[in-house]
N, C-alpha and C positions, 0 to 999 in steps of 0.2 A: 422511685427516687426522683419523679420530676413535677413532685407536688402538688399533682394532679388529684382530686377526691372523686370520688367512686361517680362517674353519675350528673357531675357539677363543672360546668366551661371546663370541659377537659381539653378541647384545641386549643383554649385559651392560655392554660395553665403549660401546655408542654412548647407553645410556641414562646411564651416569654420566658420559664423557669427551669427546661432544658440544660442549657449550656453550663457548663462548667468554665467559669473563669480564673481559674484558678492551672488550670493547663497550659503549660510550656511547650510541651513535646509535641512536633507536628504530626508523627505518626500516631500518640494518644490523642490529639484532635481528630485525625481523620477515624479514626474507631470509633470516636464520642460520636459525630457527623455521620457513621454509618447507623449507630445506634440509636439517636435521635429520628432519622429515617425509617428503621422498621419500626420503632415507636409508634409514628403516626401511620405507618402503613396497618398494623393492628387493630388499630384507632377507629381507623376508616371503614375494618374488614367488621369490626365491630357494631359499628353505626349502622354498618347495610344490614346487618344481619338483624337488631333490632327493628327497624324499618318495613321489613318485607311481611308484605300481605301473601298469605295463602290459602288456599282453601284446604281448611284443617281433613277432611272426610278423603279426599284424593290423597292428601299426604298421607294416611296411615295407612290406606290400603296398597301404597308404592311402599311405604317401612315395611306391613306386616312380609310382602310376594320377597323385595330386596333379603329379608331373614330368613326365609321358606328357601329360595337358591341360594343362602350359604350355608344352610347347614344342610344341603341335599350335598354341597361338594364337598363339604367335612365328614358325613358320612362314608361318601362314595372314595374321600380319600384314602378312611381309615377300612373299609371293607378291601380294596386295590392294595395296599401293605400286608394284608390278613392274607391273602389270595397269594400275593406273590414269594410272603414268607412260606409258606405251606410248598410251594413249587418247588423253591431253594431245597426245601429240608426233602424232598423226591429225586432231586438231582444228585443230593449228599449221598441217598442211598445207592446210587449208579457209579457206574463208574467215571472217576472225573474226568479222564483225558478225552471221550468222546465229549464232553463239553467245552463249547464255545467260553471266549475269555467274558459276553456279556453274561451269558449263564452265569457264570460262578457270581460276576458284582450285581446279580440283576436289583438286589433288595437295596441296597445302596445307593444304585442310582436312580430307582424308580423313587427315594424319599429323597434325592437330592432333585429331582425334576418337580417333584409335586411341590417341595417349597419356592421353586423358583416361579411356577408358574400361578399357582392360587394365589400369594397375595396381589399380584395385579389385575386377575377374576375379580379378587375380592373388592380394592378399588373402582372400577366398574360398577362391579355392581350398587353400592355405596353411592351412587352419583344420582339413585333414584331417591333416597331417603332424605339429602341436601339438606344435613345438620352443620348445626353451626362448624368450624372447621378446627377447631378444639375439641368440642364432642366427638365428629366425625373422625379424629386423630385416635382420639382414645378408642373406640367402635372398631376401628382398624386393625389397629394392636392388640386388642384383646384377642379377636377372631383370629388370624397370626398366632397371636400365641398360644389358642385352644389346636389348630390346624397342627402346630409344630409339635405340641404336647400330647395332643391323640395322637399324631403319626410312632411318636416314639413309646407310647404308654403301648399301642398296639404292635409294634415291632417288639416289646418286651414280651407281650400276652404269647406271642407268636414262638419267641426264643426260651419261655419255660415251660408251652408243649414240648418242644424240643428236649429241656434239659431232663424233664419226667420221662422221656424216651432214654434219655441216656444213663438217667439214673434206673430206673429198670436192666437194660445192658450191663448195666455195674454190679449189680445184684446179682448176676447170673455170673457172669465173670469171677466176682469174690468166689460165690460157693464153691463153682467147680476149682476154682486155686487152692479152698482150704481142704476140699476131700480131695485134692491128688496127693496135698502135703500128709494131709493124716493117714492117705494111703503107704505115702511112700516110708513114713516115720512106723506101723506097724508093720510093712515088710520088712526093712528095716532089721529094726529089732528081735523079729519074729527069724530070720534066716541066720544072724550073729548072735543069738542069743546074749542081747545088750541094750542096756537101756539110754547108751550116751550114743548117742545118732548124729551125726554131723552135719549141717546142712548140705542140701544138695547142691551140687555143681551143675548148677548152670545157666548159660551164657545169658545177659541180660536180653540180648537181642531175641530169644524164645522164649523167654517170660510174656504170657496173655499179658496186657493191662487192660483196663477200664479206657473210656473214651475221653475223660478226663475233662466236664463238661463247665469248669471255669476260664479253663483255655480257651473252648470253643467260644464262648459268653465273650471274652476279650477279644479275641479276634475279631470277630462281628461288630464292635464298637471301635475296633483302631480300623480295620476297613469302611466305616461311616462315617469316624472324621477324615479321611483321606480322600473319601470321594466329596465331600461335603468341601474342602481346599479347595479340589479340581472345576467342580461345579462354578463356584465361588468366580476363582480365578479364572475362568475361560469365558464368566457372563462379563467381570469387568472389561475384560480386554476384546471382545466379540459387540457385547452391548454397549458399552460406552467407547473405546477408542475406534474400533471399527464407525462407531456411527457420526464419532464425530470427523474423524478424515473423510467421511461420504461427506458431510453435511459442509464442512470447510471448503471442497475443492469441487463439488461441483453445484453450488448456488450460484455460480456463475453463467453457468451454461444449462439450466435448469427451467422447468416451464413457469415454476412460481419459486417464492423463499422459501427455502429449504429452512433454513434458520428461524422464520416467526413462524411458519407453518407445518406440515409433515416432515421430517420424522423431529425436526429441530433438534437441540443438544437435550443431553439425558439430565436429568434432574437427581442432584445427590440427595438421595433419602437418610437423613438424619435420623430416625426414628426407626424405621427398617434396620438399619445399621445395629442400630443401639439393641432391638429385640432379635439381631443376628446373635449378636457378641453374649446377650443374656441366654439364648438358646444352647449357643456352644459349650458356655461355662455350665451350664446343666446338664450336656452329655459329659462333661470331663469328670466333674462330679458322681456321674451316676457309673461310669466305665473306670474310672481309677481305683476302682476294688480288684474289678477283675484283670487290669491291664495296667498298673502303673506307672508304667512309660508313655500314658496318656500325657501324663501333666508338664513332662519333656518337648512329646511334640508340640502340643498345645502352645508352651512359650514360643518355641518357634514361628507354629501358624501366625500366632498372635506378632510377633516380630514382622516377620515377612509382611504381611497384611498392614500393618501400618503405612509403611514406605510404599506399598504399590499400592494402595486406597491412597495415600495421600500426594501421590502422582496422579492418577487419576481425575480426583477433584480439580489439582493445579491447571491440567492441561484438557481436559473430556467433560467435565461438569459444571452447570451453571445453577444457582440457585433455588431455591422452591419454589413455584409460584404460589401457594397457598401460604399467606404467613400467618402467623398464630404465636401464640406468647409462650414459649416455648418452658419457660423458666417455671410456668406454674403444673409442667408435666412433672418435674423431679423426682414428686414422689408416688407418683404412678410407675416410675421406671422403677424406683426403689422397691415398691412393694410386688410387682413384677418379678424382682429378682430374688426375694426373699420368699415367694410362694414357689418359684423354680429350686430353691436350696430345699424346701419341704419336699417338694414333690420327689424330687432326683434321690432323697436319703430313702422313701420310703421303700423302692425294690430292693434296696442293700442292706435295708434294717429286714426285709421279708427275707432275706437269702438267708442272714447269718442267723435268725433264729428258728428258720421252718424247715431250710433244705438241709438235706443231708450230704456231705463233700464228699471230692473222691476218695477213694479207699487205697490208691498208692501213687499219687500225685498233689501236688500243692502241699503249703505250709500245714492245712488244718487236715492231713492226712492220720485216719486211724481215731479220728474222734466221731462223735455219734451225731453231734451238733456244732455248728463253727462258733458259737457262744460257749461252748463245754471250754475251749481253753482259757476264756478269761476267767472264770471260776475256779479253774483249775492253777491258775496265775496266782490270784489271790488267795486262796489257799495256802502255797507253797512258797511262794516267794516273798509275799507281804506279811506286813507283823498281823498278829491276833486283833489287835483290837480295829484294824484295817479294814480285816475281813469281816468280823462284826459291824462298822458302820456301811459295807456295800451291803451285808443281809437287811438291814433296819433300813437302809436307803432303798433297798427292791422290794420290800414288802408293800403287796398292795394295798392294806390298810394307811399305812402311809400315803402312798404315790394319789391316791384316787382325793382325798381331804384338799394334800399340795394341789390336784391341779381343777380342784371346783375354789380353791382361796385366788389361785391366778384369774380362774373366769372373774370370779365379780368383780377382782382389782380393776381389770382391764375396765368391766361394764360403769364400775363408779369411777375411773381416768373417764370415761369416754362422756358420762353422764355430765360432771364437772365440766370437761371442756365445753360439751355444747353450752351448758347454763354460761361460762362467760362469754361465750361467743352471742349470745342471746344479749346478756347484758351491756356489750356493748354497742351491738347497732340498736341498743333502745337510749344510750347515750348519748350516741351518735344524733338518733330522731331531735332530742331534747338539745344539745347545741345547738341543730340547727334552728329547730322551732326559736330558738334564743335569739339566734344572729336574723331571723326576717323580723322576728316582733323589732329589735334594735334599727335594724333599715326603716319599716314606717316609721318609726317615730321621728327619724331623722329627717325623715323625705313630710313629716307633719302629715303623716297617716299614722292614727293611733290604733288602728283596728283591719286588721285581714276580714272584719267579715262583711261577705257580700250584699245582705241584705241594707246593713249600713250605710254602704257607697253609692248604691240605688236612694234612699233618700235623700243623699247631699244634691243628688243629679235632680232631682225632683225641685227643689227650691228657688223660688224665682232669682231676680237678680241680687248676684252673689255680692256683688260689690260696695250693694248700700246698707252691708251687716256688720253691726261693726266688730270690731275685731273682740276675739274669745279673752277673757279674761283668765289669768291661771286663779286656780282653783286650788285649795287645800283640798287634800283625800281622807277622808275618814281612815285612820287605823283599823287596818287588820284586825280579825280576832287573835292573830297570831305575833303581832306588834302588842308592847306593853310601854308606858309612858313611866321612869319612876317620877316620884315624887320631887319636886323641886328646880326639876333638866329637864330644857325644851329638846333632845335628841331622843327617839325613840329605839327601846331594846327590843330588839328579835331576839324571839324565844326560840330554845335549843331545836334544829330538825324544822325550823321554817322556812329555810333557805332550798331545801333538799328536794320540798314541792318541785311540780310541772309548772311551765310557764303559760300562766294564760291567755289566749289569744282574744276572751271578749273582752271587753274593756266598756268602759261610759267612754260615749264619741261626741266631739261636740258641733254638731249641727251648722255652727257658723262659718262664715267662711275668712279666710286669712287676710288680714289688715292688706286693703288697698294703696295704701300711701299716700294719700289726697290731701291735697291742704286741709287744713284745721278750719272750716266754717260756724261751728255751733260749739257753745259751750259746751265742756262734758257733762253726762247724764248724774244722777245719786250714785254710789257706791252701792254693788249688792254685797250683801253679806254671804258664805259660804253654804252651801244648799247641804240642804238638812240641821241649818242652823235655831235653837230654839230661842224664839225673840224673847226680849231682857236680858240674856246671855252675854256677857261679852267674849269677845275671839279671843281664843285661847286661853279664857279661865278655866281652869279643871274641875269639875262636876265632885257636888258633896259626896264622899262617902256616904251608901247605905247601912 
């Protein structure tokens, strides 16, 4: 918005074309004045970065080691989650009162530590690779979000050995409940000689059940966002308040600035933030199947956390010092968030169509599959022909056609987009090419090419030439003359050509302005003119 073209006097453009005059309001001045600031602070971060000479052969071998140590600690984080869910589910089998209160959160709080600490490892280590700070923003993020997304994909791997444990358990459970009942229904029968048997009496609290391994699954996700608050809220108020009451009150009395040098004020991560908030909303997603008073707390979390982040910032935080153009991340947050909705559905679309529920707990109690009740819905409750368009809507002959017509759609959007996005920086070339041929000719250079300009340099004294004469141009093949009118017509798709940059140059040099000493020379005639010809009589018809 401040008129600036890609590439072309961009300082020049944002120091004169910036401002808004049109503003009243002192406090929309001072925002425009902050905004105009990180403008050119971009500007600058920009310039250096094109600028910088490196030796390409050290840099990739500092990219390739910087990638080789994060994904040794993306591993190492997702095997430490493996390891500790495994211990969790050993303690479950023990008795829990001899366990300690970290025992019971150990899994919780070892993937709220590991988030807090890896990504500033992973900054770090990012400092060997010194990409651009754009690039390097996104390189951040992503790693971050693979970090966040393994730790939780491998706390699920870890929670459905558990639930095949449980579901085994259940199985055993059922049986023995259905042969005590069919025990007790042919005794029964067999001693009263009767075949109306009543059910048995008794107390619910002696009825065996099953482990009931949806509970379990929810529990373990309202205890990770709980700890996952804790965390949260004890780094703001430890890390940032804490450090900035150190760094406020005693720079005074301190060996060097506390303030421009160790530990200085905390720097509020914009971006961190944003892939916290995207992180969370993909556990609430992924755990409101099994806990739906997730999306309760959740408003809450998210409440509360506003007003104490946004204390925070007021009073503990000082800006970035990496600035970067933040506006053109957008849709990298976007598509971030929407590969986090893919991801988060896919355990819950795997639950309700593969596992088997409990057998006398939860809603989908007594069915084979947690899908069998939607079928069973539609059936019963919806009209006929209802239920006919969800069978013709499930059938895979269908579904597999629908989604190879979505693939190409996407691939011919995308094909499309690129061809105009092609078409217009080759428009873009051709303006310009347009606006420098326009400048020589202005500036009385009729020709960008180089070898030209070396002959004019070549030419004794310029000053005793006399001045160039204008000259009529031969018509184009593309230029047609009619009959009887000295204007000539272009013909349809002439204009649409490239602009040529050779041209005829002419050799002489520019009228000196000297007194008139000699009379003028003959007239020439226009070159390539054939003599006997007069100017501008139009040639017989062949």
């Amino acid at each position: 918005g401040d008129g600036a073209e890609e590439g072309e006097f961009t300082f020049s453009w944002k120091m004169f074309t910036s401002w808004d005059y049109l503003i009243g309001n002192p406090e929309t001045a001072d925002n425009k004045y902050a905004s105009i600031t990180t403008s050119f602070k971009e500007s600058i971060v920009d310039e250096q970065e094109n600028q910088k000479d490196e030796n390409i052969h050290l840099r990739r071998f500092l990219r390739v080691l910087a990638n080789f140590l994060i994904i040794s600690c993306l591993g190492g984080s997702g095997y430490l989650i493996y390891f500790v869910v495994k211990r969790s589910q050993e303690f479950a089998q023990s008795n829990k009162q001899n366990l300690s209160w970290f025992e019971k959160n150990e899994v919780e709080f070892v993937m709220s530590l590991l988030g807090l600490v890896c990504p500033p490892l992973f900054e770090t280590i990012a400092e060997l690779e010194d990409y651009h700070p754009r690039i390097a923003l996104k390189w951040q993020l992503g790693r971050i979000f693979a970090l966040f997304l393994g730790n939780l994909y491998t706390f699920l791997f870890a929670l459905f050995d558990e639930v095949t444990a449980k579901l085994e358990s259940e199985k055993v459970i059922k049986n023995s409940t259905e042969w005590n009942l069919s025990q007790y229904y042919a005794n029964y029968s067999s001693f009263f000689n009767t075949t109306d048997v009543p059910l048995p009496n008794v107390h619910p609290a002696d009825v065996i059940r099953g482990p009931c391994w949806e509970t379990a699954v929810g529990i373990e996700f309202v205890k990770l966002i709980v700890s996952d608050i804790q965390v949260t809220y004890l780094t703001i108020l430890v890390g940032d308040f804490a450090r900035a009451v150190i760094v406020r009150f005693l720079n005074y009395c301190w060996c060097w600035d506390l303030e421009a040098g160790f530990p200085s004020y905390g720097e509020f991560d914009i971006s961190g933030n944003v892939l916290g908030l995207i992180f969370n909303q993909g556990m609430i997603w992924m755990g409101a199947f099994y806990a739906p008073g997730l999306v309760g707390l959740n408003v809450l979390r998210l409440l509360s956390s506003m007003y104490y982040q946004c204390w925070a910032v007021m009073c503990c935080n000082v800006p970035h010092e990496r600035v970067f153009k933040a506006s053109r991340s957008n849709n990298f947050y976007m598509g971030l968030l929407l590969l986090v909705l893919f991801l988060s559905l896919l355990p819950v679309v795997y639950t309700i169509m593969t596992l088997s529920p409990s057998f006398d707990c939860g809603p989908f109690s007594g069915q084979e599959k947690m899908y069998d009740i939607i079928m069973q819905t539609i059936e019963q409750d919806l009209p006929a022909f209802v239920g006919n368009i969800f069978v013709y809507a499930t059938n895979p002959g269908l579904i597999i056609p629908a989604v190879l017509l979505m693939v190409l759609a996407i691939y011919y959007l995308n094909a499309v987009s690129k061809a105009y996005k092609q078409a217009n920086i080759d428009l873009k070339k051709k303006m310009q090419m347009a606006r420098d041929e326009e400048k020589n000719r202005r500036n009385n250079k009729d020709s960008t090419n180089q070898v030209m300009k070396d002959l004019e340099d070549l030419l004794p004294n310029k000053s005793l030439i006399p001045a160039p004469i204008e000259e009529e141009e031969l018509p184009s093949p593309d230029v047609a003359k009619e009959k009887g009118s000295k204007s000539p017509k272009v013909k349809p798709g002439a204009a649409a050509k490239g602009v040529s940059l050779q041209k005829d140059v002419s050799l002489a040099a520019p009228n000196p302005r000297a007194p008139v000493t000699r009379a003028p020379g003959p007239r020439r005639g226009a070159p390539g003119a054939v003599p006997g010809k007069v100017r501008g009589q139009s040639r017989p018809s062949q």
